[in-house]
N, C-alpha and C positions, 0 to 999 in steps of 0.2 A: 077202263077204270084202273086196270093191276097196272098199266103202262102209268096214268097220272102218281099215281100212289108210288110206282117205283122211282117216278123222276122226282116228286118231292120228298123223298126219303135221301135220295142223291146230292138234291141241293142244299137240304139243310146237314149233310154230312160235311158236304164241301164247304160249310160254312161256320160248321166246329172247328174244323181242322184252321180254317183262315183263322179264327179265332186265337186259335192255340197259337199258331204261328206267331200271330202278331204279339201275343202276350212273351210270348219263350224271347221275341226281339226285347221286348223291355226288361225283361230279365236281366236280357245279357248287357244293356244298356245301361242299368245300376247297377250291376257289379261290376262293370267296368270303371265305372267312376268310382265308385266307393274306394276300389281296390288300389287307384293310381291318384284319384285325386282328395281323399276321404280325409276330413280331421280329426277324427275322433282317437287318435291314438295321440296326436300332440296337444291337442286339447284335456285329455285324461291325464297325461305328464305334465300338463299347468296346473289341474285342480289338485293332482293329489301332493306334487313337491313346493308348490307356493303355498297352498291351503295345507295340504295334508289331511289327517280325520279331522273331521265337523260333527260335531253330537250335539243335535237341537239343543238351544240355550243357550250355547258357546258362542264366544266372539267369531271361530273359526269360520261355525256355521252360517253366521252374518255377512262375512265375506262370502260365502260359498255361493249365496243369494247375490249379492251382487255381481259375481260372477256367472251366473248361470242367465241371470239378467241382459248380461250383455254379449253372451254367445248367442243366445239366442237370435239377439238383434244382426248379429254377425250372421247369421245363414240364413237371413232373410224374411225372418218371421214380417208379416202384415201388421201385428199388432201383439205388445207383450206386457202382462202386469202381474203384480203380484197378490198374493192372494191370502190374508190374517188367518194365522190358526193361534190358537193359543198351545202352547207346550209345554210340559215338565221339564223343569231343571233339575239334573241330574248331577252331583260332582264327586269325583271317586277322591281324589286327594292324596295323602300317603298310605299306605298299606304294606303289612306284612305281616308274613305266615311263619313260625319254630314250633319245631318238635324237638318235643325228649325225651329220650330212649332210659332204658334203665342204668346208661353209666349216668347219665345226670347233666351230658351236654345238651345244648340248644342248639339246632341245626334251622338257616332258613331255609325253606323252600319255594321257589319262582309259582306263582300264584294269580290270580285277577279274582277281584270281588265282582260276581254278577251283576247287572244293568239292574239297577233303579233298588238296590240292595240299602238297606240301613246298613250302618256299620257299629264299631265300639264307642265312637264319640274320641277317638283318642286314646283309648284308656286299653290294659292288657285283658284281655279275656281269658280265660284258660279252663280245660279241664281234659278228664280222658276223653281221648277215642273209640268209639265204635265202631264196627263198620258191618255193610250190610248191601248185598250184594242185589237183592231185589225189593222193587216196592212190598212185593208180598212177604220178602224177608223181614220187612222192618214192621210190617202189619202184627206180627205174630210177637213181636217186642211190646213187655209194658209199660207202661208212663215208670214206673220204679226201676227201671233197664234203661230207660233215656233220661232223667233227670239230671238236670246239670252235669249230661255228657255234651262230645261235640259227635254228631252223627257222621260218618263217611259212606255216601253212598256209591259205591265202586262199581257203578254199571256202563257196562264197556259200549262204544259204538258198535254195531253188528257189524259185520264184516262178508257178511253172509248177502246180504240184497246187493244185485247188480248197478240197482237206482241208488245211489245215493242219499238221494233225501226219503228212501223209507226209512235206512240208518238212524238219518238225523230223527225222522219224526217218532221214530221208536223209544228215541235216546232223550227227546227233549222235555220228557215229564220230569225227569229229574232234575233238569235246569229249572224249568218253572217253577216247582212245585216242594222240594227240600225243604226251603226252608220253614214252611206253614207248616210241614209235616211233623217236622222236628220241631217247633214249638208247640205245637197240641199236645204233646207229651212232654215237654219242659227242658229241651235240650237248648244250650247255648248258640251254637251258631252251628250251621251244614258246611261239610265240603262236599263237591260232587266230582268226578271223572272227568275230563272238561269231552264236550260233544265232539270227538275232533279221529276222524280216520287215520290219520297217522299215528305210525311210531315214534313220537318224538316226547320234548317233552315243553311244549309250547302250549302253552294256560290259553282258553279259550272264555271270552267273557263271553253276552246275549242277555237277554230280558228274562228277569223274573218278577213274581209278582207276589201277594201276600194274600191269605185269605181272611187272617184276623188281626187283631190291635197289637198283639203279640211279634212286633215286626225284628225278628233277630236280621244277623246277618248270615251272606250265603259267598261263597271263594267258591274256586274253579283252580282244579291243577290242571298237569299236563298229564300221557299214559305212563311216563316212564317215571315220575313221582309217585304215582297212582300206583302202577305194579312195585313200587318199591315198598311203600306203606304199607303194600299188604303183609309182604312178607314178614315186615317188622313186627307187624300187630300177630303174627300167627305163632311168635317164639316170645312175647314181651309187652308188659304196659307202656303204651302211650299219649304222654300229655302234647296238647295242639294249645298255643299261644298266639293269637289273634291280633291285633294294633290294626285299627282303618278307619280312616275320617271321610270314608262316601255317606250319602245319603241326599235326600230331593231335599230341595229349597225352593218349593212351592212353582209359580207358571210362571211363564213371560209372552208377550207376543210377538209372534215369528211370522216367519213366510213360506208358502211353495212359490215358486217360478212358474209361470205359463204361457208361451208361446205359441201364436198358431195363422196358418194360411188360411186366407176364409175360402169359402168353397162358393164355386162360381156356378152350380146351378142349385145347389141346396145348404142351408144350414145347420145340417146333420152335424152332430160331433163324432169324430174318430179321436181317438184318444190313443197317444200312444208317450210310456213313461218311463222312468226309476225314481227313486227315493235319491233326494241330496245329501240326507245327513249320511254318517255313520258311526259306530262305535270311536272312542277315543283311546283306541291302538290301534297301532298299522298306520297306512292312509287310505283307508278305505275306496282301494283300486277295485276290486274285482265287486266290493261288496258295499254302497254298488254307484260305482262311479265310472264303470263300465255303462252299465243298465242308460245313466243320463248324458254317455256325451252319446251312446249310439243313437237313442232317442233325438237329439237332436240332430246328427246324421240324417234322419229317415227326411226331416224337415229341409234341409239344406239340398239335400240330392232332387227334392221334386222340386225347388227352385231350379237348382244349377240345371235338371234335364227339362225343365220346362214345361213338365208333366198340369197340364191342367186340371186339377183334382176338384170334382166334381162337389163332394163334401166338404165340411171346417176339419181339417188336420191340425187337431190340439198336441203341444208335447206337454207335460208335465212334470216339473221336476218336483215331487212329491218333498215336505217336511215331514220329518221325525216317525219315519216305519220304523224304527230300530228301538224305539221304547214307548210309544201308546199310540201310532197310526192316525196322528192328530190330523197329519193333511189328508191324508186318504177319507176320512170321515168327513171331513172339512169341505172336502171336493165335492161329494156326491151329496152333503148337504145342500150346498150352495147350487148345486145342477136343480137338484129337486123342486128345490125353491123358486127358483127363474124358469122352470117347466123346459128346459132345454133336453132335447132330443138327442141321446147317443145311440149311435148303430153298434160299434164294438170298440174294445179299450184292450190293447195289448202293455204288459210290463216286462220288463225286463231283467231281472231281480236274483238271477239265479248265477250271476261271474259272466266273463268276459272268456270262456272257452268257447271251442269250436262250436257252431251250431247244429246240432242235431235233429232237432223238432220243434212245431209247436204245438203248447196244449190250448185244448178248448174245450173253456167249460161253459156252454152251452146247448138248448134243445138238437136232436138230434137232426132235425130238417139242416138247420145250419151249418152244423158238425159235418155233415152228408156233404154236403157241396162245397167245403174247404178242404176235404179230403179229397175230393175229384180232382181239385187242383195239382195232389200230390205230387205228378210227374212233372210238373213244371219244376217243384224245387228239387229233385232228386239230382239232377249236376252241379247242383252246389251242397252237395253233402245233406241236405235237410230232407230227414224220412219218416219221425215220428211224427205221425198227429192222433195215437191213441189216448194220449193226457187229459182228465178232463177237470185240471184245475187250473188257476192262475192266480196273477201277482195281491197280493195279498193287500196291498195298496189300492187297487181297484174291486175289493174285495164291496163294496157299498155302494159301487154301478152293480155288479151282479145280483145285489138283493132288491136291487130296482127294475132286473129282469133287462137288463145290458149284456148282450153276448160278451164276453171277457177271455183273455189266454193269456200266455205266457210264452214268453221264448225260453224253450230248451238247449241250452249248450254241455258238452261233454262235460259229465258231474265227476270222476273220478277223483281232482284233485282239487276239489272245491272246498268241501270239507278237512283237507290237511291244513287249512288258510284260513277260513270264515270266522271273523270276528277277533281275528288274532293280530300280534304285531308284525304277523309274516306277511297281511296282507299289504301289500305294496305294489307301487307301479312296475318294477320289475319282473315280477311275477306274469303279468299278463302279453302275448302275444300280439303283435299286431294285424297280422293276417284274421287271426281268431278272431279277435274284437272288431275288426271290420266285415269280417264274414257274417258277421251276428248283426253287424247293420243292416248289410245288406238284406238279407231275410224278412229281417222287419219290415224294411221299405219294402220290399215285394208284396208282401201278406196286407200293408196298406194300401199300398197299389192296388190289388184286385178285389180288396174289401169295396174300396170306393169307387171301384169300375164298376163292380157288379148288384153292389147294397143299394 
């Protein structure tokens, strides 16, 4: 009996290891391609220097759709259509920010009014400064202390978290959230720190939103404004003059993109994405026009290697995450509704840096056996899979109980760029951003081998 029991302990070890082997061959089989024969870097250099940003609503973004349309068809997609959301229009227009010191000049300062911001209408705004360095600073302020002032709230990105977007997510109530705060007390318009890890002094716009009828408006500096400002306000009064014709001009109907290989023994959805639009600064290279040409990558390479994939391989080029998540909502309505089966939904959302992990945010049976995989990706740099959230676009398969994740790439200098004019095709690596393909397509790969 110990002899039967030894030998099939034996054989089914002998048959892990086969396993492994054969998987570590495909590994090396899509990075090899990816890396010598991959588009996703000259295809990210068409969308961002021919289109440039695309901000749902925009004519940009229109194009961006029909480009995203016919790449797809380019790497081989079975079948591609588009998919109605309705969207906010958004439009920032002219703007500008002066202060004046106590000699009596007008100085401008380099500025972005925040996403989805009401503005002046054209007209000059004006009054003092205050400034306040924490929400609980500005808590202890009363409506007779904010009244037709302009609030500055001076809270710096942390610098302290190794992760990045704890930074961000620490920092971003003040993006959000200024300017409701500062009209519940009757202040004119917010300026906030812009969210942005560098020392520079480059204005970072992002989404904010309103909580009452009370809709002022809210600007974004850079740090080296920011630390100038203060210094000013701590020897002398300071008047902030405001001029900005943003503000929404109601919906229109747009598109996500979707492309997908059907799957030859089940019609399971895998789902793998980025968002098309982006902010209208920069050309929304890393953020994230990385995330949708790698996604389509993932799509082209089990063409090009022939990979029979067992399930439907969706890519998705998501509409307008950058200011109400209308295709991500859009999507997973629309799944819900057709009663269509997804196994799991990776995004891509996070820049076109090196890969370093994926997150998953799913039960831990799941999470358990994606991490066993681990050793398979640790020769191509990818070693996190402690994360247990993901792309924020697929955020509405996970509340349908859709295992979901995220590609991690090295966050350090993500944040010096994100949602700014620096973000550019320049910026981004090609190794990187193919390396980030690749990954994907792996984690697809073994998703659909194994699910």
């Amino acid at each position: 009996m110990k002899k039967i029991l030894g030998a099939s302990l034996f054989l089914l070890s002998m048959a892990v290891l086969g396993q492994a082997k054969e998987d570590s061959i495909q590994f090396a089989k899509i990075s090899t391609e990816i890396l010598n024969n991959g588009k996703a870097y000259t295809e990210l250099r068409d969308l961002t220097k021919n289109i440039g940003h695309r901000l749902s609503g925009s004519e940009a973004y229109e194009k961006a759709v029909k480009w995203a349309e016919q790449k797809l068809r380019d790497a081989g997609a079975d079948k591609v259509w588009l998919q109605e959301v309705m969207v906010p229009v958004w439009i920032r227009g002219k703007e500008s920010l002066q202060i004046k010191t106590s000699n009596g000049k007008w100085t401008s300062l380099k500025m972005l009014s925040l996403g989805n911001s009401e503005g002046t209408g054209g007209k000059d705004v004006s009054g003092e400064i205050i400034m306040v360095k924490s929400m609980e600073e500005y808590e202890k302020l009363s409506p007779e202390q904010v009244k037709g002032k302009i609030v500055f709230f001076n809270y710096p990105f942390s610098q302290s978290y190794i992760e990045t977007f704890r930074g961000y997510g620490d920092a971003a109530k003040y993006r959000v959230n200024a300017a409701s705060l500062t009209a519940k007390k009757g202040g004119k318009f917010a300026i906030i720190r812009s969210l942005s890890s560098a020392f520079d002094d480059i204005p970072h716009t992002g989404a904010m939103r309103y909580e009452n009828e009370n809709k002022i408006p809210a600007v974004a500096i850079g740090n080296t404004t920011a630390n100038e400002l203060e210094v000013l306000l701590k020897s002398q009064k300071i008047t902030a003059k405001l001029n900005s014709n943003c503000g929404m001009k109601g919906e229109k109907p747009s598109h996500s993109v979707i492309g997908e290989i059907t799957g030859k023994k089940d019609k399971s959805v895998i789902v793998v994405g980025g968002h098309l639009d982006s902010w209208d600064v920069g050309e929304g290279a890393h953020d994230d026009g990385s995330g949708i040409v790698q996604s389509i990558e993932v799509l082209r390479t089990f063409k090009k290697l022939g990979i029979r994939n067992n399930h439907t391989i969706r890519v998705v080029c998501f509409a307008n995450e950058e200011n109400g998540v209308k295709g991500g909502i859009q999507y997973g309505k629309t799944a819900k509704e057709n009663n269509e089966k997804h196994l799991f939904a990776i995004e891509s959302d996070a820049g076109g840096f090196a890969p370093r992990g994926i997150s998953l945010n799913m039960n831990n049976e799941k999470r358990k056996q994606i991490q066993s995989w681990a050793s398979l990706f640790f020769p191509y740099g990818v070693y996190n899979f402690e994360g247990t959230y993901s792309g924020t676009d697929i955020y509405p398969l996970h509340d349908m109980g859709v295992p979901t994740s995220e590609l991690v790439p090295d966050s350090q200098r993500y944040f010096d760029i994100h949602h700014t004019e620096e973000d550019t095709f320049e910026k981004v690596n090609r190794r990187e951003l193919l390396l980030g393909a690749v990954a994907m397509t792996q984690i697809i790969y073994m998703i659909d081998k194994n699910w």
